[in-house]
Residue frames as qw, qx, qy, qz and C-alpha x, y, z in Angstrom:
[[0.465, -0.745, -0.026, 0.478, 46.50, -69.92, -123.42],
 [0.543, 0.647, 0.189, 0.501, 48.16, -67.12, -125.19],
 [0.622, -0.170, -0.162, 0.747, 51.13, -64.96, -124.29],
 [0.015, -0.438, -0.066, -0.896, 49.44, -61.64, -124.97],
 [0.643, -0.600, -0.399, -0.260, 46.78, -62.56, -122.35],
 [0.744, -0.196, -0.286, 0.572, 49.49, -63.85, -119.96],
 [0.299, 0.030, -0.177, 0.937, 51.36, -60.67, -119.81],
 [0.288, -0.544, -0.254, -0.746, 48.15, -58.38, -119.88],
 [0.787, -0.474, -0.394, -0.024, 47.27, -60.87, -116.89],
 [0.823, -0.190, -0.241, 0.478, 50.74, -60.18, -115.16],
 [0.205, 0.342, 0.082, 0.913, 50.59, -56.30, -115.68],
 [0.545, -0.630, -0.149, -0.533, 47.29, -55.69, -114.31],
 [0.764, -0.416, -0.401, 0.287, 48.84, -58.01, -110.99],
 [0.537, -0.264, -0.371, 0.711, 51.70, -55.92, -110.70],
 [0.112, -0.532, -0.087, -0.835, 49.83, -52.46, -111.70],
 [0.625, -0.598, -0.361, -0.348, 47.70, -53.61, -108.58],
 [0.799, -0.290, -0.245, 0.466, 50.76, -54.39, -106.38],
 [0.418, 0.214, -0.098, 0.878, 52.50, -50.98, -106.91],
 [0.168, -0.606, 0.049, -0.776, 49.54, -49.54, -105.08],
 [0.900, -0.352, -0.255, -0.024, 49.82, -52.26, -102.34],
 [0.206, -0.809, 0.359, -0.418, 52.28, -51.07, -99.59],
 [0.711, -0.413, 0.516, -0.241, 51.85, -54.08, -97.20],
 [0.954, 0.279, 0.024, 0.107, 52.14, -56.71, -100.08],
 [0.407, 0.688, -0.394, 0.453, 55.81, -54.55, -101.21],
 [0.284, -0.708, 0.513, -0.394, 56.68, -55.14, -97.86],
 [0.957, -0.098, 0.221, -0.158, 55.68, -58.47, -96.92],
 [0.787, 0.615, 0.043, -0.013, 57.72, -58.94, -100.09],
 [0.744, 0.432, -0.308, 0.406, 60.94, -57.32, -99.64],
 [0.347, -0.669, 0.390, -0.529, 60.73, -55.78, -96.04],
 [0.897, -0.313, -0.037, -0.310, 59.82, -58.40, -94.52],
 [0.955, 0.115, 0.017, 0.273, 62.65, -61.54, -95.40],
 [0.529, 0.538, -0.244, 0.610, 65.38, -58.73, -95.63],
 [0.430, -0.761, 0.239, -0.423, 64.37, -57.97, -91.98],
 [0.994, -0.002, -0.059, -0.090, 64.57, -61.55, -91.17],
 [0.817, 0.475, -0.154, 0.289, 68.13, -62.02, -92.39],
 [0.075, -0.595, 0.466, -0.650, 69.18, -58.84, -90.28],
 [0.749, -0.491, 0.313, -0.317, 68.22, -60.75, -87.15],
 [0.961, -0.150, 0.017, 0.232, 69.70, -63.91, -88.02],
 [0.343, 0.699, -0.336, 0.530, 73.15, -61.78, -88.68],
 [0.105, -0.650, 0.404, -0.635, 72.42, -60.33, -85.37],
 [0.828, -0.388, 0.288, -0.285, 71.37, -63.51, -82.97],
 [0.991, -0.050, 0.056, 0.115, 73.88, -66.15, -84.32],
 [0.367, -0.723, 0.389, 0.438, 77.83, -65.74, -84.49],
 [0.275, 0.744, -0.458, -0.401, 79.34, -65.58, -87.76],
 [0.137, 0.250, -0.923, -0.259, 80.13, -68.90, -88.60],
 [0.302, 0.499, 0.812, -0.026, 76.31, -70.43, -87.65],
 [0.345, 0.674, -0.052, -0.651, 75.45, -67.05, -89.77],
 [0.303, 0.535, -0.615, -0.494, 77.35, -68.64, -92.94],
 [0.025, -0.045, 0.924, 0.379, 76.24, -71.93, -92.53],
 [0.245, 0.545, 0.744, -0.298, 72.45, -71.19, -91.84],
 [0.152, 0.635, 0.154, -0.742, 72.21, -68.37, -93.78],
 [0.309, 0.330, -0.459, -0.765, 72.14, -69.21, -97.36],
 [0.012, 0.328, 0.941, -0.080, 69.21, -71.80, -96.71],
 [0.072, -0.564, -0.637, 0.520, 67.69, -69.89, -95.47],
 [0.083, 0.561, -0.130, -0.813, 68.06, -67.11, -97.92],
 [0.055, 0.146, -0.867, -0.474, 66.32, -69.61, -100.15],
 [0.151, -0.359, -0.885, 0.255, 63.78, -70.93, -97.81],
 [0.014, 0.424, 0.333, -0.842, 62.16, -67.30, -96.97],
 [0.327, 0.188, -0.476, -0.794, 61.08, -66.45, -100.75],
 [0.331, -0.132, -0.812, -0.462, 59.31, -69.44, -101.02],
 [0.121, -0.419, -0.869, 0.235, 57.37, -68.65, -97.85],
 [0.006, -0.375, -0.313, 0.873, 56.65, -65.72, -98.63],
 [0.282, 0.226, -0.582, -0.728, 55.68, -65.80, -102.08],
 [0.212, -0.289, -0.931, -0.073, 53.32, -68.91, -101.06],
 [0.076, -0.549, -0.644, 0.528, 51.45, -66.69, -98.32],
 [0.002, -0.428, 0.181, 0.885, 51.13, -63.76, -101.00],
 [0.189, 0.085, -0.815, -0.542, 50.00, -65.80, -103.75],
 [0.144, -0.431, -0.891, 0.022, 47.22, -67.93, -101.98],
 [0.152, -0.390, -0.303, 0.856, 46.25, -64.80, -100.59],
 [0.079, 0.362, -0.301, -0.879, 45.85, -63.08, -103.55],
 [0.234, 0.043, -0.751, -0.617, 44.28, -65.37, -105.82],
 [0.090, -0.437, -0.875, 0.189, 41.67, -66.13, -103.35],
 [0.143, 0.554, 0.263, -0.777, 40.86, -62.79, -103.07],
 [0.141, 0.087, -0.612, -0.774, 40.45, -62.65, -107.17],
 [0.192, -0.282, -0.913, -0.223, 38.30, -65.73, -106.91],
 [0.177, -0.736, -0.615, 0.220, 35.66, -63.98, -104.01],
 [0.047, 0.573, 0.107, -0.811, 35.62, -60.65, -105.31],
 [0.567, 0.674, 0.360, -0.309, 34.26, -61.73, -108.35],
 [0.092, 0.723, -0.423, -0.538, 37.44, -60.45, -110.27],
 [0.146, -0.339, 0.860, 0.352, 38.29, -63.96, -111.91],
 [0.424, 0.443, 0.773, 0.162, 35.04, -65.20, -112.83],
 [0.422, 0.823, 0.221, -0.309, 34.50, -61.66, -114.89],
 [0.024, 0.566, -0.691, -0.449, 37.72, -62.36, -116.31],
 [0.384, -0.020, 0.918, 0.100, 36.95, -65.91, -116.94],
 [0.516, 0.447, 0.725, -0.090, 34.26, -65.17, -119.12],
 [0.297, 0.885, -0.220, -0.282, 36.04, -63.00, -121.35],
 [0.618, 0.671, -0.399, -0.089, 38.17, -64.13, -123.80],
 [0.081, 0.714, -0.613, 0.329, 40.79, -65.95, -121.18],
 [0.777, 0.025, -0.628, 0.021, 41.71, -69.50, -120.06],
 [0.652, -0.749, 0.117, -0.006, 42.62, -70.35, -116.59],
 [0.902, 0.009, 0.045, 0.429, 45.93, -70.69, -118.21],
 [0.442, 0.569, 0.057, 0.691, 46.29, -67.78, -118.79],
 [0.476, -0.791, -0.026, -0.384, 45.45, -66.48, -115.57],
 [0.913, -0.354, 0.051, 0.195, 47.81, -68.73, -113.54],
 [0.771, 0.055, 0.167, 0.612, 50.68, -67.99, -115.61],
 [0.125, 0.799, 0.212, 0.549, 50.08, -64.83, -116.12],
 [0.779, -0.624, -0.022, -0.053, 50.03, -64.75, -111.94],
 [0.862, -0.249, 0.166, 0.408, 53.71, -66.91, -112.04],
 [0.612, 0.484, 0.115, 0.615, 55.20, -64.02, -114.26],
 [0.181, -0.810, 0.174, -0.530, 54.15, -60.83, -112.32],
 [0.718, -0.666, 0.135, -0.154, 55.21, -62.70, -109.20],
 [0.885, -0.030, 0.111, 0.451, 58.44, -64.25, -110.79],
 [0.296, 0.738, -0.033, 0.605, 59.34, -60.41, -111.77],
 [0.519, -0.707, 0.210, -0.432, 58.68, -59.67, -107.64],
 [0.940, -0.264, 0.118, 0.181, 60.89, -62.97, -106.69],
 [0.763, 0.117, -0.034, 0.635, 63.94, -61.35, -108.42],
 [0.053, -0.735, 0.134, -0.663, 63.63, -58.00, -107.22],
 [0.778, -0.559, 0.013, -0.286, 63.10, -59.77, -103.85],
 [0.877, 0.163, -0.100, 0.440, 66.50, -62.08, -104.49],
 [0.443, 0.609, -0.111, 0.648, 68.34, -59.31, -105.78],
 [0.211, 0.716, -0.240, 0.620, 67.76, -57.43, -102.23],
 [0.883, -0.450, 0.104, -0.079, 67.48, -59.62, -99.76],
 [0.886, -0.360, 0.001, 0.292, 70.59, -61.03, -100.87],
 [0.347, 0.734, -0.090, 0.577, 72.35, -57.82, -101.72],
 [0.357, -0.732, 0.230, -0.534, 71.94, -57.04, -98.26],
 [0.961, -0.248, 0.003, 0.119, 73.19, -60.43, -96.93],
 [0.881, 0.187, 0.021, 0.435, 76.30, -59.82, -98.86],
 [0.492, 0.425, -0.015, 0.760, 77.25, -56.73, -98.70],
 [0.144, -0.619, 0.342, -0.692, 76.09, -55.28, -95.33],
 [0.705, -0.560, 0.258, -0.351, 75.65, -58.06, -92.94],
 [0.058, 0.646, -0.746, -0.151, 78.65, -59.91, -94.48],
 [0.937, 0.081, 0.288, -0.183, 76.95, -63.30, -95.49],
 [0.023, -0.678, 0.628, 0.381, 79.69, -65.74, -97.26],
 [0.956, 0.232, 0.177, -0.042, 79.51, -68.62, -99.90],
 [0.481, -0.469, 0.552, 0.493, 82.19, -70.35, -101.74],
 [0.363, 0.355, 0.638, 0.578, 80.60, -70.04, -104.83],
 [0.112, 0.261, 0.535, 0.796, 79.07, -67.87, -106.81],
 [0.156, 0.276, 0.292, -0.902, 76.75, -65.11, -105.09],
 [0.387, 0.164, -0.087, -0.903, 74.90, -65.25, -107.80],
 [0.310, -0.042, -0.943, -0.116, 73.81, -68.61, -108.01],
 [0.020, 0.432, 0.736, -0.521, 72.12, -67.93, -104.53],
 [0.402, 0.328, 0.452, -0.726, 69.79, -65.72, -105.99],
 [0.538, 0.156, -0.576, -0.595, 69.02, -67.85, -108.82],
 [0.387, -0.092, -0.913, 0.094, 68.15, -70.24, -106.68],
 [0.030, 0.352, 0.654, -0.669, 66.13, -68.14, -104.38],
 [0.225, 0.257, -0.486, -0.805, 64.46, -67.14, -107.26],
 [0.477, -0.021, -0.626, -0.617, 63.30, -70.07, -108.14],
 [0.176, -0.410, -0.783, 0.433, 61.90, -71.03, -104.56],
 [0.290, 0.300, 0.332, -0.846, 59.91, -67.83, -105.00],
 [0.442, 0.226, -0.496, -0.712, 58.57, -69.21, -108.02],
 [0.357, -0.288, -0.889, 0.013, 57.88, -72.77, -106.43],
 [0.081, -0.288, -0.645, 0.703, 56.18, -70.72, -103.45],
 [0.376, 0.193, -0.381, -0.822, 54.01, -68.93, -106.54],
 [0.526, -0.007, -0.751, -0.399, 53.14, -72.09, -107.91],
 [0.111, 0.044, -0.820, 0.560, 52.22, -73.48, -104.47],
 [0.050, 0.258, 0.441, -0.858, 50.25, -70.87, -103.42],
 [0.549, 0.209, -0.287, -0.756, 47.86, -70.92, -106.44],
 [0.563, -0.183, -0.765, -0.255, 47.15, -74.68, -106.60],
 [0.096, -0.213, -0.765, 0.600, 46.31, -74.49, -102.77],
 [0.316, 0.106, 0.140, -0.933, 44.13, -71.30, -102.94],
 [0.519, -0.205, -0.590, -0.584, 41.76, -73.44, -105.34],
 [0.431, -0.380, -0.810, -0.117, 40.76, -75.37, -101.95],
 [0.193, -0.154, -0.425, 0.871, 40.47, -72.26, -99.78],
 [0.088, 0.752, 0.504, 0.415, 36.88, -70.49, -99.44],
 [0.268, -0.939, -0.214, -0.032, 38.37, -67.89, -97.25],
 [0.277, 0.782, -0.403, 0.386, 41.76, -65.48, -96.80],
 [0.307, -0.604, 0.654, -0.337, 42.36, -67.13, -93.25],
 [0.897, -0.064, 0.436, 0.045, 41.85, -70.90, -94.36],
 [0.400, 0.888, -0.171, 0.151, 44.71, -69.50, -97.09],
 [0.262, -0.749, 0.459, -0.400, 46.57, -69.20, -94.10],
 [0.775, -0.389, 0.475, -0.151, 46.09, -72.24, -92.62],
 [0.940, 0.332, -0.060, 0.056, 47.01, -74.05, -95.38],
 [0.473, 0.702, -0.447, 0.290, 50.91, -72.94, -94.82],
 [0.490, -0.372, 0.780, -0.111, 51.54, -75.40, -91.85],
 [0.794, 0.260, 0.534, -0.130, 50.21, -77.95, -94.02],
 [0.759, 0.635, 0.128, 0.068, 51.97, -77.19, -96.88],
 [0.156, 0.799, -0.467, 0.345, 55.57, -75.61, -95.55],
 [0.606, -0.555, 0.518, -0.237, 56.14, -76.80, -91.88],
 [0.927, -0.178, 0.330, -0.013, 56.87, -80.61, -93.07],
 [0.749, 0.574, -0.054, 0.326, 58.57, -79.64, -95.72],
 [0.072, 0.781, -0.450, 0.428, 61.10, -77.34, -93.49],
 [0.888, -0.323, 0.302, -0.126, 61.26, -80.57, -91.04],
 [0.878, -0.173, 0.421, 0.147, 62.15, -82.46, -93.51],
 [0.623, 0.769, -0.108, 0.094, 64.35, -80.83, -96.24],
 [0.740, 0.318, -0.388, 0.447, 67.92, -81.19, -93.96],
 [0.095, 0.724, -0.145, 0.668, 67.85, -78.16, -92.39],
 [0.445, -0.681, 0.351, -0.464, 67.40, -79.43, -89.31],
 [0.706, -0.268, 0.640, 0.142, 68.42, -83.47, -89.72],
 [0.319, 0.364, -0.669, -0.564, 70.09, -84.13, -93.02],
 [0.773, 0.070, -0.012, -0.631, 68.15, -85.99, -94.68],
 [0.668, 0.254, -0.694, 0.091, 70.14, -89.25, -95.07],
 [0.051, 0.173, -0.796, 0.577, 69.61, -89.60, -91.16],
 [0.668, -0.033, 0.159, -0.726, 65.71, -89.28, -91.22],
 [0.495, 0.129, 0.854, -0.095, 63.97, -92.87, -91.16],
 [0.281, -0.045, 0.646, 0.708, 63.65, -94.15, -94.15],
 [0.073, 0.660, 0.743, -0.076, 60.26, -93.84, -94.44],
 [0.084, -0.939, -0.107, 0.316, 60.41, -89.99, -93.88],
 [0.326, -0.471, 0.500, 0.650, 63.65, -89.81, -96.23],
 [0.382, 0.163, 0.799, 0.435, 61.58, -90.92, -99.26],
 [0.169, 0.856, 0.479, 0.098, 58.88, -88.54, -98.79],
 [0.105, -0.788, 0.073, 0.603, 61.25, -85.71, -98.07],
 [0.237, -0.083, 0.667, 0.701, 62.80, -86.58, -102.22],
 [0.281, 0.472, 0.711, 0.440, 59.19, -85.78, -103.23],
 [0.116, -0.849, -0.369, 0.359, 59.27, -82.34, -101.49],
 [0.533, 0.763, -0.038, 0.362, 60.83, -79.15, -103.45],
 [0.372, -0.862, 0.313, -0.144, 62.21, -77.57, -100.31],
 [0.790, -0.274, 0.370, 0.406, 64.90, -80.51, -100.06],
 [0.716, 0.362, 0.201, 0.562, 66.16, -80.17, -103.59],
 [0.068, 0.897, -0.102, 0.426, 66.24, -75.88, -103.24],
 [0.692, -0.579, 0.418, 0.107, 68.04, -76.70, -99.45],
 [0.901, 0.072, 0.286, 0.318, 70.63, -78.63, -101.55],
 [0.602, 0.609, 0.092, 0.508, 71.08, -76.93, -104.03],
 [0.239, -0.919, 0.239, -0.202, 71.83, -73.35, -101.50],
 [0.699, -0.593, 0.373, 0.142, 74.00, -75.94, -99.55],
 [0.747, 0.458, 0.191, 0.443, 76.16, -76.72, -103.24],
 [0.079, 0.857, -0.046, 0.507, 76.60, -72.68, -103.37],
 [0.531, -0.788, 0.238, -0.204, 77.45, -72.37, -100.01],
 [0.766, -0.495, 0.410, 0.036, 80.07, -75.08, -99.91],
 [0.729, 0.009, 0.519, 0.446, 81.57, -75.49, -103.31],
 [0.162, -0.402, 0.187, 0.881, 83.26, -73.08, -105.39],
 [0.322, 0.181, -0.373, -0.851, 81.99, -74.01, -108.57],
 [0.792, 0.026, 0.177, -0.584, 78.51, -75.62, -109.54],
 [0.221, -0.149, 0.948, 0.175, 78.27, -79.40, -110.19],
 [0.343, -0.173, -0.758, -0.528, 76.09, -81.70, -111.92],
 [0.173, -0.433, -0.763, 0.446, 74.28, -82.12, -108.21],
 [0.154, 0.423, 0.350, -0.821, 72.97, -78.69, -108.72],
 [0.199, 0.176, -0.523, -0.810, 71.75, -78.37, -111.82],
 [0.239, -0.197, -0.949, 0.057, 69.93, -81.45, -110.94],
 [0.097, -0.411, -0.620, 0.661, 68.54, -79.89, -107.75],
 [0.130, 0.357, 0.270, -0.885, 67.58, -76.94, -109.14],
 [0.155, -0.050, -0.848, -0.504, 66.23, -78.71, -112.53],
 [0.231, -0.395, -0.875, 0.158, 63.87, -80.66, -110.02],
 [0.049, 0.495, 0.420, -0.759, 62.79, -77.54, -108.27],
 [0.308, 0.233, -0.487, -0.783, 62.00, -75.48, -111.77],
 [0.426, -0.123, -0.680, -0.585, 60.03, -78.43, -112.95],
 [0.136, -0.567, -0.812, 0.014, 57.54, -79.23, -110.04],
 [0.260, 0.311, 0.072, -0.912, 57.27, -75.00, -110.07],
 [0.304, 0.212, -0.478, -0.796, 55.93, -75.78, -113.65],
 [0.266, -0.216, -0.932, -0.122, 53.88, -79.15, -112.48],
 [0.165, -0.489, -0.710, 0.478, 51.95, -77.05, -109.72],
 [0.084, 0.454, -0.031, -0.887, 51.27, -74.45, -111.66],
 [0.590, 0.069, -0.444, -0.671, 49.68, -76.19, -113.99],
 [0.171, -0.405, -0.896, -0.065, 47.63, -78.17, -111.70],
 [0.013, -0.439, -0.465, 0.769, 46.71, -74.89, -110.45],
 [0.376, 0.242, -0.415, -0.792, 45.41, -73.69, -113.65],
 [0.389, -0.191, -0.800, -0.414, 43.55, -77.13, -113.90],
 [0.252, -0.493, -0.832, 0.042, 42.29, -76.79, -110.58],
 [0.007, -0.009, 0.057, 0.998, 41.44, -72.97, -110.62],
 [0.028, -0.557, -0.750, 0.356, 37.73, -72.42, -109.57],
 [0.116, 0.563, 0.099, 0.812, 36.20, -69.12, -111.10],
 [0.471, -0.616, -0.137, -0.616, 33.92, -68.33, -107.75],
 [0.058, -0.010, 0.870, -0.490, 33.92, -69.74, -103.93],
 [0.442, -0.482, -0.716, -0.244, 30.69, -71.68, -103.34]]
């Protein structure tokens, strides 16, 4: 893998994305609609305490349903195995992928939660920006995701399916709806090997304490490095063709 590839790889994604409408939407229409509704269905105080989760939680589903999406489409249109046999590794593809889409996860951050903060009055006790470094890097786990799935997908709508199976248990069981120290234990151990807890944490740190602790850093550590573990099993398990 080589970093001139990489970026060449991550240019040509987003040169392709800037003539993609629906994707740009999906992207930042979409999750900034979202947000407006929850404003507008919940009263101000279940607004502030659901809402920066959530403003975490959204990137990584979107960015997961984009991603598999995409790279599946590379893989049955032929595009990646005529790459693959030029000069270019499947490392460099993948990562190449996790850059153009980590460039689209902070433009996504940046106005999703601009618009939290400053027109539908979302509040944290910390640091604004924290939340979108942290939603950030859920769009980047939802990246990585979304590529090591695609490899077992031989079609855009089994893509799809894959995002109960890969999201739903994880939004079960990251807090948001029973913290997680109440689940049986059983279900409490597997929820510590999911990212969605540690990103859920960490938002709920931001949201509830002025300044960061050693709990986040942690949290979001954890998140950052199984982005960087699933991304490179996606690169090992990267397919050039669908049978």
């Amino acid at each position: 893998m080589t970093w001139r590839r990489t970026l060449a790889t991550a240019r040509r994604v987003l040169e392709q994305l800037r003539h993609d409408p629906r994707t740009i939407g999906l992207i930042i229409v979409v999750p900034t609609a979202l947000m407006a509704l929850l404003a507008w269905i919940l009263t101000d105080a279940d607004f502030h305490k659901y809402g920066p989760p959530l403003l975490g939680i959204f990137p990584m589903l979107v960015m997961f349903l984009v991603t598999s999406v995409a790279t599946l489409r590379e893989r049955t249109s032929g595009t990646l195995e005529r790459l693959l046999s030029m000069p270019m590794g499947k490392g460099d593809f993948v990562f190449g992928y996790a850059v153009a889409f980590s460039i689209l996860a902070v433009i996504q951050a940046l106005v999703v939660a601009g618009v939290s903060f400053l027109l539908l009055g979302l509040e944290v006790r910390g640091s604004a920006w924290l939340v979108v470094l942290v939603a950030v890097v859920d769009g980047l786990t939802g990246t990585a995701l979304g590529l090591f799935v695609s490899a077992f997908a031989r079609t855009e709508f089994q893509a799809v399916q894959f995002m109960p199976v890969a999201l739903i248990p994880q939004l079960l069981l990251c807090g948001l709806i029973v913290p997680t120290d109440e689940l049986p234990r059983v279900l409490e151990w597997i929820s510590w090997l999911l990212p969605l807890t540690y990103a859920f944490d960490a938002m709920q740190h931001v949201a509830m304490n002025p300044t960061p602790d050693t709990r986040f850093w942690i949290d979001l550590g954890v998140v950052a490095a199984m982005a960087v573990a699933l991304l490179a099993a996606g690169a090992a398990t990267l397919r050039r063709r669908t049978p």
